[in-house]
C-alpha positions as CSV (number, residue, x, y, z in Angstrom):
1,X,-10.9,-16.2,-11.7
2,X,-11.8,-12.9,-10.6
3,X,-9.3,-11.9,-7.5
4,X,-11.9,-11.7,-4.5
5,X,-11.5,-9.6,-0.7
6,X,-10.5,-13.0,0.5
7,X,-7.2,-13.3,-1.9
8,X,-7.0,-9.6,-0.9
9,X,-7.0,-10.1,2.9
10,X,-5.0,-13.5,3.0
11,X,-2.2,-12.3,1.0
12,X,-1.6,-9.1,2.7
13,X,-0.4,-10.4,5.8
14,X,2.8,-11.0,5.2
15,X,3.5,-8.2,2.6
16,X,5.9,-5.5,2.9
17,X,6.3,-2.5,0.4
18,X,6.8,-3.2,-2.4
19,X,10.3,-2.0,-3.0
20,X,11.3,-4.0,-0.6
21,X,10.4,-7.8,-2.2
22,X,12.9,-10.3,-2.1
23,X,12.7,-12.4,-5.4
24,X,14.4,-16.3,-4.5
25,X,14.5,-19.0,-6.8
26,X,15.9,-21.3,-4.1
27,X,13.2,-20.7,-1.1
28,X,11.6,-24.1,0.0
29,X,8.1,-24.7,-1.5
30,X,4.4,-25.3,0.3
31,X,4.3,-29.1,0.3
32,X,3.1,-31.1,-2.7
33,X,-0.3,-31.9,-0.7
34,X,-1.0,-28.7,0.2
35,X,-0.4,-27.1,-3.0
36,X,-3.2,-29.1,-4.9
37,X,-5.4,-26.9,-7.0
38,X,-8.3,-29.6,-6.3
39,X,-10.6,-29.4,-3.1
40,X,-8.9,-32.4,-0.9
41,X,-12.6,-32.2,1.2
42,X,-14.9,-32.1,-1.4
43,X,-15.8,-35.6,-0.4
44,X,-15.4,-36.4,3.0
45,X,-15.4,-32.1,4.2
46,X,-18.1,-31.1,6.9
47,X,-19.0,-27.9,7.0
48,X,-16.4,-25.6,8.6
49,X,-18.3,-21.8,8.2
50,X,-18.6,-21.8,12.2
51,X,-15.2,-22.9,12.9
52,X,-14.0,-19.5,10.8
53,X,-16.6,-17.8,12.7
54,X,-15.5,-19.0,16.4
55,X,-11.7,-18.0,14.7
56,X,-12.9,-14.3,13.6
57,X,-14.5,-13.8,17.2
58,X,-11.5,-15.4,18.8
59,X,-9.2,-12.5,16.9
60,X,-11.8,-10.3,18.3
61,X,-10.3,-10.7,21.8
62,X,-6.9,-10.3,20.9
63,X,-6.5,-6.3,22.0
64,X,-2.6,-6.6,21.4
65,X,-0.6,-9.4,19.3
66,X,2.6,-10.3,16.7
67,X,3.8,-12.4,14.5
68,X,6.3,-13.6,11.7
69,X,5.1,-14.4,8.9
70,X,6.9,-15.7,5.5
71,X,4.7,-14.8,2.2
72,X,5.1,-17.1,-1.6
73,X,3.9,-15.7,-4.4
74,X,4.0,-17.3,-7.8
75,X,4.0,-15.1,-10.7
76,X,5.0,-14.6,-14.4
77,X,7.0,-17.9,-13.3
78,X,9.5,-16.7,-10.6
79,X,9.0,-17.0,-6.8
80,X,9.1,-13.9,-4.9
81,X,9.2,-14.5,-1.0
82,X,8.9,-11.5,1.8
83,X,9.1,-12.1,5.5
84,X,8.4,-9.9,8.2
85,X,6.5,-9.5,11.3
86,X,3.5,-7.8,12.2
87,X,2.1,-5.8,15.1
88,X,-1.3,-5.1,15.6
89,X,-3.0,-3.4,18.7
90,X,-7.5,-2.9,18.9
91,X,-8.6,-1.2,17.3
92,X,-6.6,-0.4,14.0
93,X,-2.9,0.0,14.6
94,X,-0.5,-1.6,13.0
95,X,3.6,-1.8,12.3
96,X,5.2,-4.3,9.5
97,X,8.7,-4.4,9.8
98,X,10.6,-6.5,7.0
99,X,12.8,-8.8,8.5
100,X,14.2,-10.4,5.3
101,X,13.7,-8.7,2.0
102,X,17.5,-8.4,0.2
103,X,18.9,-5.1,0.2
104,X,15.9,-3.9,1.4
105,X,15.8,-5.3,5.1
106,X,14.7,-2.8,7.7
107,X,11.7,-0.8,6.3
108,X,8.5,0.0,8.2
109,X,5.4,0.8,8.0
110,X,2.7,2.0,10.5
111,X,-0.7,2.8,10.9
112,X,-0.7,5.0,13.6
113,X,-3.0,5.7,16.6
114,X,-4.8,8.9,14.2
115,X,-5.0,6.6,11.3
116,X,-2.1,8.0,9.7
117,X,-0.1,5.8,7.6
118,X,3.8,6.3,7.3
119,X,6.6,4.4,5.7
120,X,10.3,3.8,6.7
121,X,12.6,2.9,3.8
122,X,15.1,0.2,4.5
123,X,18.3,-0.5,2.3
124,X,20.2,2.3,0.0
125,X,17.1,4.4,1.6
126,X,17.2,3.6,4.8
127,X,16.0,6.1,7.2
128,X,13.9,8.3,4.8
129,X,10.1,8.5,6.2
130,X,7.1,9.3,3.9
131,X,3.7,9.9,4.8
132,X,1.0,7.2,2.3
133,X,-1.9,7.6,1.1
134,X,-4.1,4.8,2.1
135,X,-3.8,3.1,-1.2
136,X,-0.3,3.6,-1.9
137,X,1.4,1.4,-4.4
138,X,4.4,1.3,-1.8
139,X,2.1,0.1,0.8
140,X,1.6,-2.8,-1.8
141,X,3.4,-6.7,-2.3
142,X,4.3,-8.2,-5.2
143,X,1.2,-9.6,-5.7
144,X,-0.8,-6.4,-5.9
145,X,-2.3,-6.7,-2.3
146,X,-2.2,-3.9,0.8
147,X,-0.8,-4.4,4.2
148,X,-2.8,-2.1,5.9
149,X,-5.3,-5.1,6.2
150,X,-2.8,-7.8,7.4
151,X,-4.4,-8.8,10.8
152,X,-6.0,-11.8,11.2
153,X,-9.7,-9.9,12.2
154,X,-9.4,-8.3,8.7
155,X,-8.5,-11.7,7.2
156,X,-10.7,-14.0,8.5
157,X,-13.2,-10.8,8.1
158,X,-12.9,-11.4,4.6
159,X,-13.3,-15.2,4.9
160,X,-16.7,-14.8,6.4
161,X,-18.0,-12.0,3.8
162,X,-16.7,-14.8,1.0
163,X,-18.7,-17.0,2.2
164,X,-22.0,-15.2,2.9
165,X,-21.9,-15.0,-1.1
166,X,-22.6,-18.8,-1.6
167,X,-19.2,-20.3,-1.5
168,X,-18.8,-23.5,0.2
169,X,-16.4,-23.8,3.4
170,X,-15.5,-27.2,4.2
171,X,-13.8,-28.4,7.6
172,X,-12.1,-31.8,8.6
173,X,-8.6,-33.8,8.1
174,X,-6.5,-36.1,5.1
175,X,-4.2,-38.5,6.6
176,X,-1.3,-36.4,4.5
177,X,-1.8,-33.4,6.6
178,X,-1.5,-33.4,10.3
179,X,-3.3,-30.3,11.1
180,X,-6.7,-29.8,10.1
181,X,-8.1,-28.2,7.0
182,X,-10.2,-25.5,5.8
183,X,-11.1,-24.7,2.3
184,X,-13.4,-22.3,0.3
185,X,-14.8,-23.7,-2.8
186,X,-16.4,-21.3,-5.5
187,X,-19.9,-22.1,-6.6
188,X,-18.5,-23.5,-9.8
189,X,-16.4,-26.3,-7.9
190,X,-12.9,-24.7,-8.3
191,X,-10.7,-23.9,-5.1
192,X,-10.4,-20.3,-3.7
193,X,-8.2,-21.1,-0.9
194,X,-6.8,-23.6,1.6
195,X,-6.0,-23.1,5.4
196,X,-4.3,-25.2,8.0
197,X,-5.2,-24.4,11.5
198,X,-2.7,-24.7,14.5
199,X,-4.4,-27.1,17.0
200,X,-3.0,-24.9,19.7
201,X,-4.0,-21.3,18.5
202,X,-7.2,-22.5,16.8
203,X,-5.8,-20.0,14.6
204,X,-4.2,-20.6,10.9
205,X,-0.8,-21.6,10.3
206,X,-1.0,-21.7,6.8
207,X,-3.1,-20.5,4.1
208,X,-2.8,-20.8,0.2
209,X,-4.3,-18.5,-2.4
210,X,-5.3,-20.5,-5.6
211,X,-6.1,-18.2,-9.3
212,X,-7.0,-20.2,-12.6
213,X,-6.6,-23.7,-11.0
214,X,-3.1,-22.7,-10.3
215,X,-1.3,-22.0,-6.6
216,X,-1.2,-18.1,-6.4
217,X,0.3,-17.6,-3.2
218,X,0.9,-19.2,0.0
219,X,1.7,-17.6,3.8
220,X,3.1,-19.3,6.8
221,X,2.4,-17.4,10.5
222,X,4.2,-18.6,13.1
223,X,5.9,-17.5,16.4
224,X,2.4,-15.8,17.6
225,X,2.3,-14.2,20.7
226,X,-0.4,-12.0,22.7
227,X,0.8,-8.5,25.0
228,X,-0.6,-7.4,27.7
229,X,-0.2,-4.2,26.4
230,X,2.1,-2.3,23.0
231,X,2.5,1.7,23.8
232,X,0.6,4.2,21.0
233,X,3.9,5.2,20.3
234,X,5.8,1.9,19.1
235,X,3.2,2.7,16.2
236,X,4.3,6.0,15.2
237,X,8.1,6.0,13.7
238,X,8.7,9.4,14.8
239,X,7.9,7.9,18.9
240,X,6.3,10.2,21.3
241,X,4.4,12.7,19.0
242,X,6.4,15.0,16.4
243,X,5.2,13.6,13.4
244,X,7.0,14.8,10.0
245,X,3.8,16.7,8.2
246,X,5.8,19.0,5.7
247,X,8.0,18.1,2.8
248,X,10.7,20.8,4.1
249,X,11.0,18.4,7.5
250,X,10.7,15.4,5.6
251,X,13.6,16.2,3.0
252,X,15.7,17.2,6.0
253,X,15.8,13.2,6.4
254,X,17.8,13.5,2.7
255,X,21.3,15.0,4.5
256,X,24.4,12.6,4.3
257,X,22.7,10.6,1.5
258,X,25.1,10.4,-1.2
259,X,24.9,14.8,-1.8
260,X,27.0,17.4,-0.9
261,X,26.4,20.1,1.7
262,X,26.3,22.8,-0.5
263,X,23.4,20.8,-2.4
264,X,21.7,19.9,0.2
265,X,21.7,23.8,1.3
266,X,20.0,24.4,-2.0
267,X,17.3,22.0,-1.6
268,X,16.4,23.2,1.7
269,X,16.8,26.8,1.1
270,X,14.2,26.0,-2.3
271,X,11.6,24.2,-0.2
272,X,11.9,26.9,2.5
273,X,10.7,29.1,-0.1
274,X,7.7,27.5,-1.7
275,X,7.0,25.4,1.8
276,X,4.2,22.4,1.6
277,X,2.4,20.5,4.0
278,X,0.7,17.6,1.8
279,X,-1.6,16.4,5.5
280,X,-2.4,19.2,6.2
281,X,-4.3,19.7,2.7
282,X,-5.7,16.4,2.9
283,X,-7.6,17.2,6.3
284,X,-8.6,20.0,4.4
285,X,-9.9,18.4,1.6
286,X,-11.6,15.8,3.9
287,X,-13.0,18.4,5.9
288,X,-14.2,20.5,2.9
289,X,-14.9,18.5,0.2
290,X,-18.8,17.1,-0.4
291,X,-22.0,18.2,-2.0
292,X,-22.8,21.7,-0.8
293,X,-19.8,23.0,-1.3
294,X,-18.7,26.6,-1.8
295,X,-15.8,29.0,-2.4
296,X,-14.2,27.7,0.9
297,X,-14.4,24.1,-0.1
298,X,-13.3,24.7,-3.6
299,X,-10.4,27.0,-2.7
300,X,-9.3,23.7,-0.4
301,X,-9.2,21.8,-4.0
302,X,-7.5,24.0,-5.5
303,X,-5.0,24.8,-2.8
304,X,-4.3,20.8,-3.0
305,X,-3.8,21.4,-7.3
306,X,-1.4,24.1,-6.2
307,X,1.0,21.9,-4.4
308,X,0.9,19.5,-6.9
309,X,1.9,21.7,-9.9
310,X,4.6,22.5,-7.1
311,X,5.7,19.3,-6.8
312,X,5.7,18.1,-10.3
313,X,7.2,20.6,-11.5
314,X,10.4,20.4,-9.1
315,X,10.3,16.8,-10.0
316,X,10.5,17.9,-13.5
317,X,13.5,20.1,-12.8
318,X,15.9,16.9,-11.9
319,X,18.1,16.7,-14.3
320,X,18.8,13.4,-15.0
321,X,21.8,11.4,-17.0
322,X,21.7,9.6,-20.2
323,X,20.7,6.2,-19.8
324,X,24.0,4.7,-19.2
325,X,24.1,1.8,-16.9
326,X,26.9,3.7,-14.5
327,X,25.1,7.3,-14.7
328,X,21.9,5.4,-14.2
329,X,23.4,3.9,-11.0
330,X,25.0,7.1,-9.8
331,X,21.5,8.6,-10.3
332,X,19.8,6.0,-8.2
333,X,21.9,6.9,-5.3
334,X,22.1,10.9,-5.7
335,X,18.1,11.4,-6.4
336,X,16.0,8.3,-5.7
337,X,15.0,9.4,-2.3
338,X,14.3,13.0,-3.2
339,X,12.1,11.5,-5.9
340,X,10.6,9.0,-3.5
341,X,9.5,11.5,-1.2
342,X,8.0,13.6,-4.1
343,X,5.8,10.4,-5.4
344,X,4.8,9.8,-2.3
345,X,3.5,13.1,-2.1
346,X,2.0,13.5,-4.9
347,X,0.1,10.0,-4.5
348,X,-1.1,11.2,-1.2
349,X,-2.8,14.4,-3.2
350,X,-4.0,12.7,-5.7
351,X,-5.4,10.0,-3.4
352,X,-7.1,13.0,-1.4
353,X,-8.5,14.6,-4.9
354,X,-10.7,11.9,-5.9
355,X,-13.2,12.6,-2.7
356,X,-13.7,16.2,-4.8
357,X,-15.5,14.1,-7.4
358,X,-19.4,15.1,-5.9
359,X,-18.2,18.5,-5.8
360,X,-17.0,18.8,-9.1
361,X,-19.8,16.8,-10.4
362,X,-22.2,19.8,-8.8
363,X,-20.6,22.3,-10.1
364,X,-19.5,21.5,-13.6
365,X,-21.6,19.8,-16.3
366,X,-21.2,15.7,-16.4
367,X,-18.2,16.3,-19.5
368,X,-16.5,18.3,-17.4
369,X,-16.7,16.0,-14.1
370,X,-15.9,13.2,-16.6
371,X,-12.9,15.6,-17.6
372,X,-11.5,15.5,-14.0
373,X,-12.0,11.9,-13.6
374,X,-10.0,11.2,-16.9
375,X,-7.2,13.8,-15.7
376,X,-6.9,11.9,-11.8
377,X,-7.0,8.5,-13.5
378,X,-4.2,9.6,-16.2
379,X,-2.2,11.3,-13.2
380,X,-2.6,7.9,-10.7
381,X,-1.3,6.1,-13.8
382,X,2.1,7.9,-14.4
383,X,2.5,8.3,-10.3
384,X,2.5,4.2,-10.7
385,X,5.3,4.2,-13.7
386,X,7.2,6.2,-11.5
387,X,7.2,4.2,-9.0
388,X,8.0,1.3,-11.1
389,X,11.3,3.0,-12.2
390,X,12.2,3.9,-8.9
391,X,12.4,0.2,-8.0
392,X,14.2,-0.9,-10.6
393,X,18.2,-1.5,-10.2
394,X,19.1,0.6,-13.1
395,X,15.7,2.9,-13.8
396,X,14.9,3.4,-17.3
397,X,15.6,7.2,-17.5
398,X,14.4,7.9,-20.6
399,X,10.8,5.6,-19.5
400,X,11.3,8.0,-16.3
401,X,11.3,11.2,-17.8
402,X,8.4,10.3,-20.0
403,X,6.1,9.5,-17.3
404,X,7.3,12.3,-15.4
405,X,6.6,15.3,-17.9
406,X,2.8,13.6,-18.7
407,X,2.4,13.8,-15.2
408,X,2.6,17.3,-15.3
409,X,0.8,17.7,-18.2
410,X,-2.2,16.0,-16.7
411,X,-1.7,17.9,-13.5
412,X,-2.0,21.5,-15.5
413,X,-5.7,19.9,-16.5
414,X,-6.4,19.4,-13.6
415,X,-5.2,23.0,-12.8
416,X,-8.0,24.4,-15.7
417,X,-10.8,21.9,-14.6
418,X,-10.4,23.3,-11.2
419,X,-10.9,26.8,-12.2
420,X,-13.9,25.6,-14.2
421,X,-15.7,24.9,-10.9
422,X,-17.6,27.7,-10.3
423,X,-18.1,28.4,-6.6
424,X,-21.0,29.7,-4.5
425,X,-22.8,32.8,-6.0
426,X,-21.3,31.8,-9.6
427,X,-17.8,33.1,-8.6
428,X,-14.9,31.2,-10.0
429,X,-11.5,30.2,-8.0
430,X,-9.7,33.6,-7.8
């Protein structure tokens, strides 16, 4: 079964990045009831599409909540579990903190009051910040999913929309299960997902994902509670204002993590030199990219190509061990958060690039538009094997390096297709 915005929205509640997942073999299971692949309601079910309704506008009214929440997902036959709790304040704002997630306990994330999404690592990282892209893979769970749309508005959002396309919601009670059910049936008969709702909250307590007649996942909510009021500022992880924009400030965060002073000197005195501020090129790409555009707009693109051919190729210049399992550990804890940062970054850009595709599209011929499309998809590709490495225990160096120096490669195509845009007047990128 095709994964639907409903799995989407469910799922992400509970999610924290993704290098933070816990994987537990010994975790206590959904009960046997609840974790039937077959509709329990399909014969004595009422229809319960108002009842999600009345629970969406209920959320609706909810200017400031949190809760805990405790996330199972089932896949390639282990059990990976990640608890955390959630803030959320009206209209967008959000904060995930990992409560429980192994060695990576204590990371954050935020979407703050200007819509700008940051990321706290916890564990062997803790304390470095990045600024993400909207759809960062570190913003993602296990299951593939997003937090950024964790609230219960977004998720019962989705419900709704899933069921304005012809599936069936049914409503009532089993004697097995004390609380009453929901469920979303697919036009073909097979379960999409099952909700308990708490009879105090009218809210849901529980809710299971269901993929190929199999459990997919299944979250728990509990300890809800609704505030008067959350500052702006318990969303932003820098507090009153003084957001970390450029790489120079966020590598600063780098010192006293396993590197020497006289190393640390070099890095700084090497981004001092070629300084970059990835948000401030993406509000300039926002800003400037769209049909119509001309030298101005196009010297915004390729400003953003600039930095990162800057990036990647610094990221190139780490010198990294033979794959050893010791030298392999010694280079997780000397480099990986330099070379988190530096993903991060480049993920951001890259994110940020794609709205150039109208542009490029008017100003090149289609093979060459297609060109730039192949070269963002090839570089969002090896950005995602990075980060895959960077999560592992013991990183694959050689895999590593691999994806690292394609990465460049399809970043220097990008560099030509750029200059191939010609801008107003017929003028190329000087």
């Amino acid at each position: 079964m095709k994964r639907a915005s409903l799995v989407g929205a469910v799922v992400l509640s509970v999610t924290a990045l993704p290098l933070f997942a816990n994987f537990v073999s010994g975790a206590s299971l959904p009960k046997i009831t609840l974790a039937a692949p077959e509709s329990l309601l399909v014969k004595a079910g009422s229809d319960g599409t108002s009842q999600v309704k009345s629970m969406l506008e209920r959320t609706r009214q909810m200017k400031a909540y949190s809760f805990d929440s405790v996330l199972y997902t089932f896949k390639n036959g282990k059990q990976i579990v990640e608890t955390g709790k959630l803030y959320f304040k009206s209209p967008n704002m959000i904060r995930f903190e990992v409560t429980q997630g192994g060695k990576r306990s204590g990371s954050v994330v935020v979407r703050q009051p200007d819509g700008k999404i940051r990321g706290k690592m916890g564990g062997a990282l803790s304390g470095i910040k990045v600024a993400l892209s909207p759809d960062s893979k570190l913003l993602k769970a296990a299951n593939g999913f997003s937090v950024l749309e964790s609230d219960f508005g977004n998720l019962l959002s989705a419900a709704v929309d899933r069921i304005k396309e012809e599936n069936s919601c049914l409503s009532g009670r089993i004697p097995e299960v004390s609380m009453p059910l929901i469920e979303l049936v697919s036009r073909d008969g097979s379960l999409i997902s099952r909700m308990t709702v708490d009879v105090t909250s009218k809210l849901p307590e529980e809710w299971s994902l269901f993929e190929d007649g199999k459990l997919f996942s299944t979250v728990k909510f509990s300890n809800l509670r609704l505030w008067a009021a959350l500052p702006d500022s318990f969303f932003k992880l820098e507090g009153e204002g003084r957001p970390s924009e450029d790489s120079t400030q966020l590598l600063a965060q780098e010192r006293g993590i396993s590197i020497s002073p006289s190393e640390y000197r070099l890095r700084m005195q090497e981004l001092r030199s070629q300084p970059l501020s990835c948000e401030r090129l993406v509000e300039e790409l926002k800003c400037f990219v769209g049909p119509g555009a001309d030298s101005v707009r196009l010297t915004a693109v390729r400003n953003a190509v600039n930095s990162l051919r800057a990036i990647s190729t610094r990221l190139c210049s780490l010198e990294l061990p033979l794959p050893l399992t010791q030298q392999e550990q010694q280079w997780a804890a000397a480099n990986r958060s330099r070379i988190v940062f530096s993903v991060s970054q480049l993920e951001l850009l890259l994110s940020a690039l794609q709205l150039a595709r109208p542009m490029m599209e008017e100003k090149q011929p289609a093979q060459c538009a297609g060109k730039w499309d192949d070269s963002l998809s090839v570089c969002r590709e090896q950005v995602s094997k990075l980060y895959d490495e960077i999560d592992r225990d013991s990183p694959d160096v050689n895999a590593f390096d691999k994806a690292r120096h394609a990465l460049n490669d399809a970043i220097s195509s990008l560099d030509v297709e750029s200059n191939e845009a010609p801008a107003a007047g017929g003028a190329s990128f000087p």
